[in-house]
KEVO-516650 format. One line per 10 residues: number of its first residue (from 1); their letters; for each residue x, y, z of N, C-alpha, C. Coordinates in steps of 0.05 Angstrom, whole numbers. Layout:
BEGIN
NUM	A	X,Y,Z,X,Y,Z,X,Y,Z; ...
***
This chain:
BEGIN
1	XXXXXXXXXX	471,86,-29,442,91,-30,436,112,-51; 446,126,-49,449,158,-67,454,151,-103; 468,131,-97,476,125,-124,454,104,-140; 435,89,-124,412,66,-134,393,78,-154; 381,71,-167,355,72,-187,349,45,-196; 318,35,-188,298,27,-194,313,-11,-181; 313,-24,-192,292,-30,-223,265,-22,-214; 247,-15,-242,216,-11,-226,198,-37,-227; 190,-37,-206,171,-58,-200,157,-61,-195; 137,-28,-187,106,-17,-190,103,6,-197
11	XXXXXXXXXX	73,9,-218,71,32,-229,40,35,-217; 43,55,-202,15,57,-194,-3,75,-210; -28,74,-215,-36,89,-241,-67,97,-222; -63,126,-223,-87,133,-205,-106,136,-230; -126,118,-241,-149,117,-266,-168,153,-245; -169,148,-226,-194,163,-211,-180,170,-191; -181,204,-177,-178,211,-150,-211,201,-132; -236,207,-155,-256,207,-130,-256,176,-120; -272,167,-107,-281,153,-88,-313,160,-80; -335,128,-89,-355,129,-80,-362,133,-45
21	XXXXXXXXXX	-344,127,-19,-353,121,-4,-329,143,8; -330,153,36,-313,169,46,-300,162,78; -285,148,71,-272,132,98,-262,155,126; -268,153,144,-264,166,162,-232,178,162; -214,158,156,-189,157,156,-169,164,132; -182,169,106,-175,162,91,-157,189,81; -134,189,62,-111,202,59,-123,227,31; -133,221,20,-131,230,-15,-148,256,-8; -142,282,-15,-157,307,-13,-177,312,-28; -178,298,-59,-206,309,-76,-218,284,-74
31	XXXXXXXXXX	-228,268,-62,-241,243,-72,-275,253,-82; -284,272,-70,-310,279,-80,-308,289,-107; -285,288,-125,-286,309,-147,-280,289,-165; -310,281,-179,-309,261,-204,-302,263,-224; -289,290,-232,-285,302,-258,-249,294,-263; -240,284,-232,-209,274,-238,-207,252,-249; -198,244,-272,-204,218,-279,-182,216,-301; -154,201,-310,-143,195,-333,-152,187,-348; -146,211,-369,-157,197,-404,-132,180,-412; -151,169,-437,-126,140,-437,-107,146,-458
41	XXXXXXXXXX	-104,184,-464,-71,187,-474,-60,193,-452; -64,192,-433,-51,197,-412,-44,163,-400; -52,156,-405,-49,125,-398,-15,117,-416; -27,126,-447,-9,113,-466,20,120,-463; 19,146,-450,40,166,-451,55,154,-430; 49,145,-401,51,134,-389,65,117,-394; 59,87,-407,68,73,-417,100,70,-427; 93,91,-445,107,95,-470,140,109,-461; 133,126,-433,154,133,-420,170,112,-392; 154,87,-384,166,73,-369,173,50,-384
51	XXXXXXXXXX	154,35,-413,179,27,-422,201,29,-437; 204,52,-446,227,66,-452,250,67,-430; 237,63,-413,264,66,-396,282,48,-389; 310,44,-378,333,27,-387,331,11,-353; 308,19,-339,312,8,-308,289,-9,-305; 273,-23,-324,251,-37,-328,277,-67,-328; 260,-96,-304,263,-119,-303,242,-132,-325; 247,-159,-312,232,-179,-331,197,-181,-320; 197,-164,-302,167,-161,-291,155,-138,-283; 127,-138,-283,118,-111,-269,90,-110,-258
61	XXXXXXXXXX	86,-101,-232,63,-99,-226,58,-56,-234; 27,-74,-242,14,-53,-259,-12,-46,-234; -19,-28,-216,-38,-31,-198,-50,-3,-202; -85,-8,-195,-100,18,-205,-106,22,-171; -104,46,-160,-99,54,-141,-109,88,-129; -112,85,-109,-109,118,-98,-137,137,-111; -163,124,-99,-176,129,-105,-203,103,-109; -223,105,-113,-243,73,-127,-238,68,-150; -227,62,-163,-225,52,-188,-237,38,-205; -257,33,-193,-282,14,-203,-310,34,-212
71	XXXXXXXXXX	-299,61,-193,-322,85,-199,-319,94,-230; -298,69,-250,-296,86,-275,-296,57,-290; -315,54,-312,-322,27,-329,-301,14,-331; -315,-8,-339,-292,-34,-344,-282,-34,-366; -295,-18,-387,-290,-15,-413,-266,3,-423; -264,17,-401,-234,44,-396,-214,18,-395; -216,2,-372,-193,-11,-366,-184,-27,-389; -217,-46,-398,-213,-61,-420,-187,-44,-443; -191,-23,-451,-180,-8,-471,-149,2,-459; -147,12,-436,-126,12,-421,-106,-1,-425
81	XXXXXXXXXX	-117,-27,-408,-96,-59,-417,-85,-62,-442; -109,-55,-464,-101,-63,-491,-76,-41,-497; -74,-13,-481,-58,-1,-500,-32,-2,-478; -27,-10,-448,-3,-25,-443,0,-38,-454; -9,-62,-462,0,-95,-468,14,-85,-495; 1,-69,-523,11,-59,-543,31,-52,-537; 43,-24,-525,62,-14,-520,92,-26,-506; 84,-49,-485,107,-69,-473,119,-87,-487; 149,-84,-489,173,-87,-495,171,-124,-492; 176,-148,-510,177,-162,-508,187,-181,-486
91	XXXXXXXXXX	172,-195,-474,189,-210,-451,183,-203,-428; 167,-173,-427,162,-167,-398,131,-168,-392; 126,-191,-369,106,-195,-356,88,-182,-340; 78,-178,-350,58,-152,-326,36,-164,-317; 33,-159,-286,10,-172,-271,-3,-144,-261; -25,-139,-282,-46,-125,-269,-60,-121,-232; -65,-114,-228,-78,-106,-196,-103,-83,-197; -118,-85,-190,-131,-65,-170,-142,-65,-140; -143,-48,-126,-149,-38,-92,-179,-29,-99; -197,-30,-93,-222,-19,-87,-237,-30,-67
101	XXXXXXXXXX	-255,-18,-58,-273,-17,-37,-294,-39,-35; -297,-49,-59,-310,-66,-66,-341,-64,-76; -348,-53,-65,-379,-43,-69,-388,-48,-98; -380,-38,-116,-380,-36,-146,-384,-63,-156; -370,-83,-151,-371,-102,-165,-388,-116,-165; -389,-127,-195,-411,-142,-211,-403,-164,-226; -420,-175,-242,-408,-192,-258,-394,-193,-288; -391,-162,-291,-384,-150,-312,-349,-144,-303; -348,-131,-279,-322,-129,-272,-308,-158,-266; -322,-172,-257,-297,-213,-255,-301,-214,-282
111	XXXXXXXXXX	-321,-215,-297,-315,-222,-328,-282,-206,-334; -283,-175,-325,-258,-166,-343,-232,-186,-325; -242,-178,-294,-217,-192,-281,-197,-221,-286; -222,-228,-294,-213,-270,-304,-205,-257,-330; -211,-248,-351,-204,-241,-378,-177,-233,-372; -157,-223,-354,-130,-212,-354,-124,-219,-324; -131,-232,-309,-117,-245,-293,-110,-226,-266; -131,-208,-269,-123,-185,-248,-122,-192,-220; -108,-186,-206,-103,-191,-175,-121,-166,-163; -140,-178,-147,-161,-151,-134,-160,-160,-105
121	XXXXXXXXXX	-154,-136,-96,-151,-132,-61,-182,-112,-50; -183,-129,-43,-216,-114,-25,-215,-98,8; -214,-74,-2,-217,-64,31,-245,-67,59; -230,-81,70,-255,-86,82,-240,-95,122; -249,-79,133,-240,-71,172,-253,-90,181; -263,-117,179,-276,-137,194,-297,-138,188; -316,-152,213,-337,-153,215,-350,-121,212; -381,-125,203,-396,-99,207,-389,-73,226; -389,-82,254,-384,-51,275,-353,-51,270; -333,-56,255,-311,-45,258,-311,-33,233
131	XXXXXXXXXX	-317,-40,212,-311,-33,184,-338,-9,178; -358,-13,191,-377,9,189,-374,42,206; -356,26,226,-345,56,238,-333,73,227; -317,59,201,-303,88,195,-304,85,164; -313,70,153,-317,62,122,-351,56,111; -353,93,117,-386,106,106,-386,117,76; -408,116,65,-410,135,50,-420,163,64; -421,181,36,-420,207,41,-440,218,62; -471,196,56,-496,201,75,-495,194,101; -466,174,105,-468,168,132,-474,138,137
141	XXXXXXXXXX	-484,130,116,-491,94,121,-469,79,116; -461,56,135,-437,47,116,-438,29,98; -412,19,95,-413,3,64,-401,-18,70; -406,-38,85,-405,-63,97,-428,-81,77; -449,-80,75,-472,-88,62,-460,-98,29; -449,-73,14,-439,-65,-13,-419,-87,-14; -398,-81,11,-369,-81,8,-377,-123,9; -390,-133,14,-390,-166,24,-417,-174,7; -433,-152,-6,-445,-166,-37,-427,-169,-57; -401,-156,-58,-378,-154,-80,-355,-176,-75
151	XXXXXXXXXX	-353,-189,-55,-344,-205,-36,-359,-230,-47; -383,-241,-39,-402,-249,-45,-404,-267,-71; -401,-247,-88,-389,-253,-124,-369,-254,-132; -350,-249,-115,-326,-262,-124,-323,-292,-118; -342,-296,-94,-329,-321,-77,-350,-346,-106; -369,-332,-108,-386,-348,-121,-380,-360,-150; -366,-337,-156,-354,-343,-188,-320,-360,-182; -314,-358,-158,-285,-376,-155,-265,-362,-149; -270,-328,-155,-239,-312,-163,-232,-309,-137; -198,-312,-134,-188,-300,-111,-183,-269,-109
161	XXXXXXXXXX	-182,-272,-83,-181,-238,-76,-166,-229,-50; -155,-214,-38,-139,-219,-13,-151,-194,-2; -150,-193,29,-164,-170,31,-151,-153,55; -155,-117,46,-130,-104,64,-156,-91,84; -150,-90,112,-159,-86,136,-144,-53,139; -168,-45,154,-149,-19,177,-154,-22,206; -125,-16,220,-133,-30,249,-135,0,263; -157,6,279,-164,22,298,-157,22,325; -159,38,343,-162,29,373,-179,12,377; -208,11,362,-234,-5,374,-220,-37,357
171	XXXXXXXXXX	-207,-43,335,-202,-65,336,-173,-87,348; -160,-62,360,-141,-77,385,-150,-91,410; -175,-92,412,-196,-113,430,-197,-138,415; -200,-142,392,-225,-158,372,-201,-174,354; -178,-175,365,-167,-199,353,-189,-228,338; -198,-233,365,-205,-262,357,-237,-258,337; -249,-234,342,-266,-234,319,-260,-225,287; -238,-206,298,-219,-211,262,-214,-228,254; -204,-253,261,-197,-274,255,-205,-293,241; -238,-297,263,-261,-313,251,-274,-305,227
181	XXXXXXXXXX	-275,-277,227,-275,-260,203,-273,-270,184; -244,-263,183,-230,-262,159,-227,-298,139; -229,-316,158,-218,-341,157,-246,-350,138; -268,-347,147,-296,-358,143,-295,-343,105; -290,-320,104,-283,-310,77,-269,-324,53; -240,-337,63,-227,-347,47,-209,-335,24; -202,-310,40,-185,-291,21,-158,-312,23; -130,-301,-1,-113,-310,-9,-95,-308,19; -91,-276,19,-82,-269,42,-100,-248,49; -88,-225,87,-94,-210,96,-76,-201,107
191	XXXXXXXXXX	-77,-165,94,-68,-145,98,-77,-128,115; -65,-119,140,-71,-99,171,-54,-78,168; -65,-65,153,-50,-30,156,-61,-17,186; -38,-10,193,-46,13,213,-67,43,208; -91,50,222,-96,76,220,-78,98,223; -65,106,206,-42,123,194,-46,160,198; -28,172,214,-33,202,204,-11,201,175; -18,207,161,-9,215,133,-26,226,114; -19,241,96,-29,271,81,-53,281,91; -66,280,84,-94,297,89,-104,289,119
201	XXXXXXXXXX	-104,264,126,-109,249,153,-89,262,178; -106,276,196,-81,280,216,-86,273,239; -102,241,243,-105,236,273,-109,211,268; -103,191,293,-91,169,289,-101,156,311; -124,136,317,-140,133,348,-108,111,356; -93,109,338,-70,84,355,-50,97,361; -43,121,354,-24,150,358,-15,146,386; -37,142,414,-46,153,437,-26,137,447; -15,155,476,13,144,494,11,116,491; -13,95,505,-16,78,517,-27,52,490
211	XXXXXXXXXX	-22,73,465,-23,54,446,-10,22,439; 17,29,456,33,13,428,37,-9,447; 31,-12,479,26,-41,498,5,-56,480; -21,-37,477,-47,-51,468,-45,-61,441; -19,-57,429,-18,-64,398,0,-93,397; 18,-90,417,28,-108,426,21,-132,434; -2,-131,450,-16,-152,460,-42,-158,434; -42,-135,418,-62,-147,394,-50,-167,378; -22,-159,373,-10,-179,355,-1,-209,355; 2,-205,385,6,-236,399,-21,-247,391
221	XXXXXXXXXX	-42,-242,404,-72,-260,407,-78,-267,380; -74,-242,351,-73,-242,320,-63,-276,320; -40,-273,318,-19,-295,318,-38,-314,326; -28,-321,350,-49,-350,368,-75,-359,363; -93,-334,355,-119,-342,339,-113,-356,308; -100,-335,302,-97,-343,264,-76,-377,267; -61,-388,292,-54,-420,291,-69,-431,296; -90,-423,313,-111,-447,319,-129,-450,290; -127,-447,275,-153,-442,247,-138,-470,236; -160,-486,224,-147,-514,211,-138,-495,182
231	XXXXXXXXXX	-148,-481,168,-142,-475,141,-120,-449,145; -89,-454,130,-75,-432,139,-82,-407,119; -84,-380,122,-75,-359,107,-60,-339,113; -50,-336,90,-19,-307,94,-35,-285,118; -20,-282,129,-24,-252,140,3,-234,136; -5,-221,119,13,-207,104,42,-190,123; 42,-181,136,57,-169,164,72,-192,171; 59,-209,186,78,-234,194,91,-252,180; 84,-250,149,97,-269,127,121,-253,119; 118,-222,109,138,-215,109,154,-206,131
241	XXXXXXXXXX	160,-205,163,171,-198,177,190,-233,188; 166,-248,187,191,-273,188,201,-289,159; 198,-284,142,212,-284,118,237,-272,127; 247,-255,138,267,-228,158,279,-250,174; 263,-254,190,271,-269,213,283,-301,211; 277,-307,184,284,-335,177,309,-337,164; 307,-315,143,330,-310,121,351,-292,134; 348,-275,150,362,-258,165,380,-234,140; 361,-227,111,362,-207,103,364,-185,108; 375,-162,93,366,-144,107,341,-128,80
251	XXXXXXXXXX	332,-110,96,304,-106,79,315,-89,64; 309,-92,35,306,-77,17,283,-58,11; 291,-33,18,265,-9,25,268,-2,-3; 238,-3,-29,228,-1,-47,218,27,-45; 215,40,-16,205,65,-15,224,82,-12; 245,84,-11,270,102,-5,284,98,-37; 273,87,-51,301,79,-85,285,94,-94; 289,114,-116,280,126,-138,274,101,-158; 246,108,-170,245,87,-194,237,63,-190; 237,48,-165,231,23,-154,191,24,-157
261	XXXXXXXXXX	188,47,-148,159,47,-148,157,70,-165; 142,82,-190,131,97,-205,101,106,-201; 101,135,-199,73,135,-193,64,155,-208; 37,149,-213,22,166,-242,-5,177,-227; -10,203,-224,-39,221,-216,-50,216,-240; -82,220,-236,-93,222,-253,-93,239,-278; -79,265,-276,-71,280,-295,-44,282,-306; -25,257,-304,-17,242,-316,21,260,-298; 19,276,-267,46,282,-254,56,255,-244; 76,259,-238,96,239,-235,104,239,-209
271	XXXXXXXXXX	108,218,-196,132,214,-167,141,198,-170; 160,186,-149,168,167,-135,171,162,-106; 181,139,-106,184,132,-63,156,136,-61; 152,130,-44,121,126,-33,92,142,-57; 76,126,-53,54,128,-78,36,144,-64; 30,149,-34,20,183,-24,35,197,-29; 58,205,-31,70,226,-31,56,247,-58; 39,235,-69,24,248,-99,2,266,-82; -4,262,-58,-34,271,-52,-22,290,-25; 2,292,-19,8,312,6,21,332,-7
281	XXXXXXXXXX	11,350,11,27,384,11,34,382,30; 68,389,39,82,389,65,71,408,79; 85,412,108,70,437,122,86,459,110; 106,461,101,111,489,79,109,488,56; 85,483,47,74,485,16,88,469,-8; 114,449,0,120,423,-9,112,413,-25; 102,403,-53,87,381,-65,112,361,-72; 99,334,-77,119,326,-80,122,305,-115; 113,326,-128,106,317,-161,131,331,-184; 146,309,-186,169,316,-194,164,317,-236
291	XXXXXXXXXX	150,314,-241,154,324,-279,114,316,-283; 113,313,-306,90,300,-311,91,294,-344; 74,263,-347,89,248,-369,77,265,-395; 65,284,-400,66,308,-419,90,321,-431; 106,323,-415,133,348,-417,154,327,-413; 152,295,-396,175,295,-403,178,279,-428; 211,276,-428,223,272,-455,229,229,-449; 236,226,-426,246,218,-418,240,212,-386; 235,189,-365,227,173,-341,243,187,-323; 266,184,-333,290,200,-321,294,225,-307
301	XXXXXXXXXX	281,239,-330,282,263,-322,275,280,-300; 254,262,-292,239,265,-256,265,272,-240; 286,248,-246,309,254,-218,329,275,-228; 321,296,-251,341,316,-248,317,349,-237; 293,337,-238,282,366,-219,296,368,-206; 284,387,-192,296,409,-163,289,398,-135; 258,394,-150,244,376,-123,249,358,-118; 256,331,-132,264,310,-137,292,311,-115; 305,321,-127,332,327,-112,337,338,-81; 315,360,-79,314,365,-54,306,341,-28
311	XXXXXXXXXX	283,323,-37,263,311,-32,288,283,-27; 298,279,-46,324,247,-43,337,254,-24; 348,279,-26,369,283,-15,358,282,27; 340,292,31,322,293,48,317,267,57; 310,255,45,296,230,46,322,207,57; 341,209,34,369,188,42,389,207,65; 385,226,79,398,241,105,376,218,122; 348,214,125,334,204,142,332,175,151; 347,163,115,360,131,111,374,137,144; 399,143,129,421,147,140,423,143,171
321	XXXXXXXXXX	410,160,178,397,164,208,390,143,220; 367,142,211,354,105,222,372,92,224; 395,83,201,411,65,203,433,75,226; 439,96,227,462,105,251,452,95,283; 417,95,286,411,106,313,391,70,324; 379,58,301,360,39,302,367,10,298; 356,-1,322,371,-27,314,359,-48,298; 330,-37,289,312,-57,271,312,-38,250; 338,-25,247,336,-22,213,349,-38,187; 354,-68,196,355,-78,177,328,-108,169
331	XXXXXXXXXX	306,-94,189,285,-109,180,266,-84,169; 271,-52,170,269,-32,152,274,-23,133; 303,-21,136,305,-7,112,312,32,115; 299,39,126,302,64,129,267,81,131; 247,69,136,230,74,137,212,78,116; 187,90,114,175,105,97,179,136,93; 179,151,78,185,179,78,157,189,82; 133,185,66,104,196,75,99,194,101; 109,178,117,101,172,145,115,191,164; 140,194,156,156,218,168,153,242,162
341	XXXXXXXXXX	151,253,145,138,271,135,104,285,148; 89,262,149,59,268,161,70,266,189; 83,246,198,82,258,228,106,279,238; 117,285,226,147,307,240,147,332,216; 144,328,197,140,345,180,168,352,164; 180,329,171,212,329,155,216,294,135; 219,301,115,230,273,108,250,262,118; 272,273,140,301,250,142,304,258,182; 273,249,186,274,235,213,277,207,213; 268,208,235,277,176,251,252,159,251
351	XXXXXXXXXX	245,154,279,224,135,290,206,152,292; 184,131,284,150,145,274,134,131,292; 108,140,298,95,115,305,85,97,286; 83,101,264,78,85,237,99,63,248; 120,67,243,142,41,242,143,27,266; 134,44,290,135,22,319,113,4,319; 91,13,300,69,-8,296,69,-31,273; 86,-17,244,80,-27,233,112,-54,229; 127,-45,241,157,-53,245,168,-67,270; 171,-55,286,175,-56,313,162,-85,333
361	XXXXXXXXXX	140,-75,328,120,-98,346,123,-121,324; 125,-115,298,121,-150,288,143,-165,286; 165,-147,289,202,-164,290,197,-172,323; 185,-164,334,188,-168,363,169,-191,364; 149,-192,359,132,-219,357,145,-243,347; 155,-234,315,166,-258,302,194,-265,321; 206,-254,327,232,-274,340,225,-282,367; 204,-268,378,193,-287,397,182,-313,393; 170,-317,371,154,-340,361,185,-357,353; 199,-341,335,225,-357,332,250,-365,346
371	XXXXXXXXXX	242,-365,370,264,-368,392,285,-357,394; 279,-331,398,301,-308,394,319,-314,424; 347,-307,427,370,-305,446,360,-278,462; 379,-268,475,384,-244,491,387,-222,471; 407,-232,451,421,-211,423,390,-208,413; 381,-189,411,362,-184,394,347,-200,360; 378,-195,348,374,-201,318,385,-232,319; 399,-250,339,409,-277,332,390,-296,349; 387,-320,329,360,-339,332,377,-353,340; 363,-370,358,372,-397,355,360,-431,350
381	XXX	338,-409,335,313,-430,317,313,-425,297; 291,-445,288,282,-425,255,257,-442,257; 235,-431,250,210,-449,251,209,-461,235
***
């Protein structure tokens, strides 16, 4: 483990910390402060230091992230693109992305999107009373209205879009109205993150003792609603957890490898392993921003900091662990480190409630669905 680097296979590029709208839940500490924003030598520099580097494959997702990204013109990105695409090394394919809220969009932004083929993920918690509970703007109104006029225009102009959910306590009832939801939309796929304590966020309505029965029984009804629908779509959780269950892989954790995921702040510091880890201060004053692409010489150079080192080293003791004590750590991997970290306050613990929700309950669903034995991990199906 100790010995792996990369290949990289996402560079997350925070264009913007702020954010027009202020989610109840949401992780990032300055989002009100519009003045954070990458200029595009900071972009180039960027560039210019990951593909230089000798751990770049024949592909790459390029995703604008960690923050609205749409709260900054199309004409930044327009110019952006132009000075990746310039700068990449022949042969390597880059598939653009952005995450936003959606609200923003117009017909100026699918113009850029169809122009480069960008993959856009829309956040959006369901119907109105789930997604308005905790995804307000600053005044208090929410952004359900915004978030499904931007929705709206995409569907109208043709473009696909897949769309990532947050599940609450109040939507572990509402299976079957997520469902209908989501289906009537016609996203590619759907993504169900858990309401997460991690960095700035430190409360979690699915945290609570009596949580993880009711998450249990959410995921089953998820399931059984989303078979009855004549039209199928991904649900992102269950595609990759029986992908696991079919292939009987073991998971390759992208968040525990140095280099696998690259991540760029807006003022152009550097991480790796998990793409929050840019926006938390540990509970002893911790950051976890290992160089910044100004000073260095070299991509590399991130894994000869101090912090860097402390932080791996930390991080692969907590691999380690999981794998000694857990018996669904080879549909893990060794966890997430931001998740351990926000809830225990150590990178090289164990079991989180992040992972019993986001792990746990869905290997447990899928080999149920797959006609699992007594042995836990041995089928004796395959769907």
């Amino acid at each position: 483990m100790r010995h792996l680097v990369g290949p990289i296979g996402l560079v997350v590029l925070q264009s913007t910390a702020f954010c027009n709208i202020d989610c109840s839940y949401c992780y990032l500490p300055n989002r009100s402060d519009r003045r954070q924003t990458m200029d595009l030598a900071t972009v180039e520099r960027a560039a210019q230091l990951i593909f230089a580097s000798p751990h770049l494959k024949n592909e790459l997702d390029v995703v604008w992230h960690a923050g609205e990204p749409l709260t900054v013109p199309p004409e930044y990105y327009a110019t952006a693109i132009e000075i990746i695409d310039k700068a990449k090394p022949d042969g390597l394919a880059i598939h653009y992305g952005f995450q936003t809220n959606g609200t923003l969009i117009d017909e100026a932004w699918i113009d850029l999107f169809e122009r480069h083929g960008i993959n856009v993920g829309v956040s959006l918690d369901g119907p109105r009373y789930l997604h308005d509970a905790n995804r307000k703007y600053r005044n208090g109104q929410g952004s359900y209205d915004r978030t499904m006029a931007g929705i709206e225009r995409l569907r109208a102009r043709g473009y696909p879009f897949h769309v990532i959910g947050v599940l609450t306590a109040q939507s572990l009832h509402r299976a079957r109205d997520l469902v209908e939801f989501y289906w009537q939309l016609g996203p590619t796929s759907i993504a169900l993150n858990v309401e997460e304590v991690e960095a700035q966020n430190r409360h979690s309505s699915l945290y609570a003792a009596d949580a993880g029965a009711a998450f249990d029984r959410f995921v089953a009804e998820l399931l059984n609603e989303a078979a009855a629908q004549d039209t199928p779509i991904e649900i992102r959780d269950f595609a990759r957890t029986m992908s696991w269950v079919i292939a009987g892989k073991p998971e390759d954790n992208d968040l525990v490898v140095p280099l696998r995921i690259v991540n760029v702040a807006w003022n152009g510091d550097l991480s790796t392993f998990c793409p929050e880890l840019l926006a938390l201060t540990g509970a002893d004053g911790r950051r976890f921003v290992f160089g910044n692409v100004r000073d260095c010489r070299a991509l590399t150079d991130i894994l000869k900091d101090e912090r860097f080192v402390s932080a791996a080293a930390e991080i692969w003791r907590g691999v380690a662990r999981c794998e000694g004590q857990c018996e669904y750590f080879r549909v893990c991997g060794g966890g997430a480190p931001v998740n351990k970290l926000s809830e225990t306050g150590r990178l090289d613990s164990t079991e989180t409630s992040f992972c019993r929700l986001t792990k746990k309950t869905w290997v447990d669903a899928c080999l149920q669905l797959a006609g699992a034995t007594d042995s836990r991990f041995e089928l004796t199906a395959s769907m």
